[in-house]
Structures are given as C-alpha cells and as structure tokens.
C-alpha positions in Angstrom: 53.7 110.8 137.4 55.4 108.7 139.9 54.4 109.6 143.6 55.7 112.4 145.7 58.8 111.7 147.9 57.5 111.8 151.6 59.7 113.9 153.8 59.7 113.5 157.7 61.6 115.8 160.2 63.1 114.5 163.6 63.1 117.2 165.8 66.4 117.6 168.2 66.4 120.9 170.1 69.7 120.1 172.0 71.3 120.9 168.8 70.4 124.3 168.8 72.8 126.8 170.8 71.5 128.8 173.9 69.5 128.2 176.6 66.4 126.1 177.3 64.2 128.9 176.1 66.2 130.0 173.3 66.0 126.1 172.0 62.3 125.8 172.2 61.9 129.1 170.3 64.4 128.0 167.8 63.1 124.6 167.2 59.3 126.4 167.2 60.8 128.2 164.4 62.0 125.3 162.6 58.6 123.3 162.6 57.0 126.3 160.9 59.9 126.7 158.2 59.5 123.2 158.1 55.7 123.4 157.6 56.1 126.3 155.3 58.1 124.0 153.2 56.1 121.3 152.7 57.2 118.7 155.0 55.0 116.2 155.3 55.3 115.0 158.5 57.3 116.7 162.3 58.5 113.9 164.8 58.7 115.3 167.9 61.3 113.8 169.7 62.2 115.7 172.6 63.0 112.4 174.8 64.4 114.5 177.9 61.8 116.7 178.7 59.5 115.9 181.7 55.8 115.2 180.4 54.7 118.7 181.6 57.4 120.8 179.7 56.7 117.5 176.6 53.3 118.3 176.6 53.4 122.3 176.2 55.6 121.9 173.6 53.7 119.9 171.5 50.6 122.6 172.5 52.4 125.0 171.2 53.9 123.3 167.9 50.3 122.0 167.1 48.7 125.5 167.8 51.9 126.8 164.9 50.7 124.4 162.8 47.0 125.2 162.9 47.7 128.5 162.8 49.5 127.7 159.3 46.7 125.8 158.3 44.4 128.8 158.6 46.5 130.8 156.2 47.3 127.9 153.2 44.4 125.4 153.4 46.8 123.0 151.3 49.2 122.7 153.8 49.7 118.9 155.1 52.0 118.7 157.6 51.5 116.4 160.3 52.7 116.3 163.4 53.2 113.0 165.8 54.6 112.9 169.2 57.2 110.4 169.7 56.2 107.6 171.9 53.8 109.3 174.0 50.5 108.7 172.9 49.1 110.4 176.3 50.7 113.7 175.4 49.6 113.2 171.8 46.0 112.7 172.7 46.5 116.2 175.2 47.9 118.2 172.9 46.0 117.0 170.1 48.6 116.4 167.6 48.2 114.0 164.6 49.4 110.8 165.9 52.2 109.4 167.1 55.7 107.7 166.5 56.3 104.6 167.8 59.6 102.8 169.2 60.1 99.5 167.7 59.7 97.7 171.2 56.5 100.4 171.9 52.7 99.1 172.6 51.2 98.2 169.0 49.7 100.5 166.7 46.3 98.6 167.4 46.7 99.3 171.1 47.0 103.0 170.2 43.8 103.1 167.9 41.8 101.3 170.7 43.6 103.9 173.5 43.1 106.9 170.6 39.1 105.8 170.4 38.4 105.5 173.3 39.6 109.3 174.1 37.6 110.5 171.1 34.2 109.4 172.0 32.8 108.2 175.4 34.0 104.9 176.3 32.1 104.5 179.4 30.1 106.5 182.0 31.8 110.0 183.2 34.5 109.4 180.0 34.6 112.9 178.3 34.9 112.7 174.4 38.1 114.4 172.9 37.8 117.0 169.9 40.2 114.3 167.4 40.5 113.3 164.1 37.6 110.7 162.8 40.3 109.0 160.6 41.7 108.2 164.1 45.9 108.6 164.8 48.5 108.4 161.9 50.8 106.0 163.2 54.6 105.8 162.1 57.2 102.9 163.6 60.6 102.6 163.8 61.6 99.6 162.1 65.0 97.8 162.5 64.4 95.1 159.9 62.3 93.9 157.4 60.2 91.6 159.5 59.5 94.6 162.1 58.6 96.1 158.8 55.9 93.4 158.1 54.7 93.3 161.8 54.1 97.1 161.7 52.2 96.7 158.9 49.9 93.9 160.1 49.5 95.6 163.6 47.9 98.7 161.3 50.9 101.3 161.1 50.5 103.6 159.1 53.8 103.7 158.0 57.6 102.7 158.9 60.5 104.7 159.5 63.7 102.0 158.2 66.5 102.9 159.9 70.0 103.1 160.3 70.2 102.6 156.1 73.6 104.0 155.8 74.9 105.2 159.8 74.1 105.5 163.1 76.2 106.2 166.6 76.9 102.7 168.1 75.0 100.7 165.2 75.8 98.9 162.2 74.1 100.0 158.6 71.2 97.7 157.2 72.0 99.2 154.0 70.5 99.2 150.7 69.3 95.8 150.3 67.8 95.2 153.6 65.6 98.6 152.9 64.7 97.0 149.3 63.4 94.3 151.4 61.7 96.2 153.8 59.8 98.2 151.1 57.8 95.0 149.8 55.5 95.9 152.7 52.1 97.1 151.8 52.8 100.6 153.6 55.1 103.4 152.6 58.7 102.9 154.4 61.1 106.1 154.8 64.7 105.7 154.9 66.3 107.1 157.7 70.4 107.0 159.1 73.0 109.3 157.0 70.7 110.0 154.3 71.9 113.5 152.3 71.2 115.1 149.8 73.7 112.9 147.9 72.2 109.9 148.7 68.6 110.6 149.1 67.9 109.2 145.4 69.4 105.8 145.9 67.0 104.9 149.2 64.4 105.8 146.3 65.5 103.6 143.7 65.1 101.1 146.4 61.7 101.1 147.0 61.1 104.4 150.0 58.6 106.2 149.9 60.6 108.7 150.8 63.4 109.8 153.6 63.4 110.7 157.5 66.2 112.7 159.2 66.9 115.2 161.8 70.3 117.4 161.3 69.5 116.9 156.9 66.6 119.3 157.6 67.6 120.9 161.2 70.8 121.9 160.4 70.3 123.3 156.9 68.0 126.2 154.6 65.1 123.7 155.0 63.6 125.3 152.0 65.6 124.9 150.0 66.6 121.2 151.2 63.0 120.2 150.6 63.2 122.2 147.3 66.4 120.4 146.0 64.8 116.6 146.8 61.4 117.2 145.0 63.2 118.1 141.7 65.6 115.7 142.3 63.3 112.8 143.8 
C-alpha cells in the first residue's frame, strides 16, 4: 500500500468576509472542519496580527484541537505556528513553520529544549512534547531542500510548483529534484484538485495550500485526494 498523501492547510483569515471577530470565528471553524477531516497538519499564518492577538489565536486553535482529540483519540492533526517559535512554545502548539531565510531548525530544537525542561537556575520547565517541535520549511529550491534536511527539519514545504503572485513556477522537475531529500517534501503554489496527482507522481509526499482547502467543502476536498492520491 503506497503511503498516505500528507495534506497541510495554510491558514488566511483575511479571506474570510466580516469583521475582525467574524474572521477569527470563521477561521476557528475552519481548523476544526479541517481537523475533523483529517488534515494532517494547520499552518498558522496569520502574519499581521500583533503577537498578543497571534498568540490567543493560536491558544484558542490549540485548545479546538485538544478538545478534538478528546473525542477521536485517532485524530493527528498538527498544528505549527508560522515563524514564531515564542508564540508556539506559549501557546503550546506542535511546532512551527519556518521561512526559508528563518533561524535553523536546530536553533529551534535547542530554543524548544530549553523551554521544556530547566535550562538553568529560576528557568521554569514547559508542559511540551518529549519528541520535541515538528519542524516544517519553506523551501524555494532543491538545495534549500537539502539544507532543511541536514539542519533536522522535519519536513519541507516546495513552493511556488505551478503559481504564485509576483514569482515564477519551479515546476515539476525542480520538485522531482527536491523530493530526493531524505524527508517528506509537500507541493505547494496552484495545486488543485486537477493537479494534485502529478506533484505525486513526482516524488511529494503530499500537497500544501491555503484557498484549495479554505475556500472549498474541506471534507470533501480531503475526501476526493485520498481516493484519488
């Protein structure tokens, strides 16, 4: 049986309609149907908020998310913050998503240890993970690919495969490359349902995107790509 297709959502409440409140409640929403669903892994990415407003919000999606986990003990989602591994370590989400010019993964684990078990006199140990932080990257090329996976990532997020505003495609071959890596490496940029398979056949491990599972039934998006990946 070949292995499941990872699936990673990119949170973007500034697509949702309404007000501030009405946004965070509908992108709440969204991470539970998204948990629900089976999604392996939630990015949040909420890059404008101030760290006070970013750090209840990711107290609040983590607290949706345990809560889940209390009523299906098979549920996996994970969640990361993006870029923040302070608010991550606060709110005391998964792990984190890193910017390809971010500190390393190995910085994290060393900043990610140290807040889980006294690292010096007066240091108060956190209630984390033993495994320590899942770490993803973004990864531009297949050499950031490589270097992700050397600095201990955990895995990459290959992007823009097929589009992104004010950026040119690395297409299909460059994310061929980029899978020889000895982690798993999603596909993200313009991937659809159409297209989903042929990042697959590549070498990912499986796809990332934000408006393919915002903007849609994620149900029955996540539905469609396990039968069809």
């Amino acid at each position: 049986m070949p292995p499941r297709c990872l699936l990673y959502y990119i949170t973007d409440r500034t697509a949702f309609p309404g007000d501030e409140l009405a946004r965070r409640r509908r992108l709440l929403e969204k991470i539970r149907e998204a948990a629900i669903a089976g999604v392996d892994f939630i990015q949040l990415r909420e890059k404008d908020l101030p760290t006070r407003d970013l750090e209840t919000l990711a107290r609040e999606a983590v607290s949706a998310i345990a809560q889940l986990r209390t009523e299906n003990r098979e549920l996996r989602t994970f969640l990361l913050i993006n870029s923040r591994t302070d608010v991550a370590l606060a709110a005391q989400a998964d792990g984190v998503h890193l910017r390809s010019d971010d500190i390393s993964p190995r910085k994290v684990r060393v900043i990610w240890k140290c807040a889980a078990a006294p690292c010096g006199e007066g240091t108060p140990a956190r209630q984390l993970s033993p495994q320590g932080p899942l770490i993803a990257v973004s990864c531009h090329s297949p050499a950031e690919v490589a270097q992700a996976a050397a600095q201990g990532a955990n895995l990459a997020v290959f992007a823009p495969v097929f589009e992104k505003k004010h950026a040119n495609p690395t297409g299909l071959a460059a994310l061929q490359q980029a899978c020889a890596a000895k982690m798993p490496v999603l596909a993200l940029g313009g991937v659809t349902l159409a297209n989903a398979q042929s990042c697959i056949v590549a070498g990912a491990a499986g796809i990332a995107a934000i408006r393919l599972f915002q903007d849609n039934d994620i149900a029955e998006v996540v539905k469609r790509l396990r039968l069809n990946l």
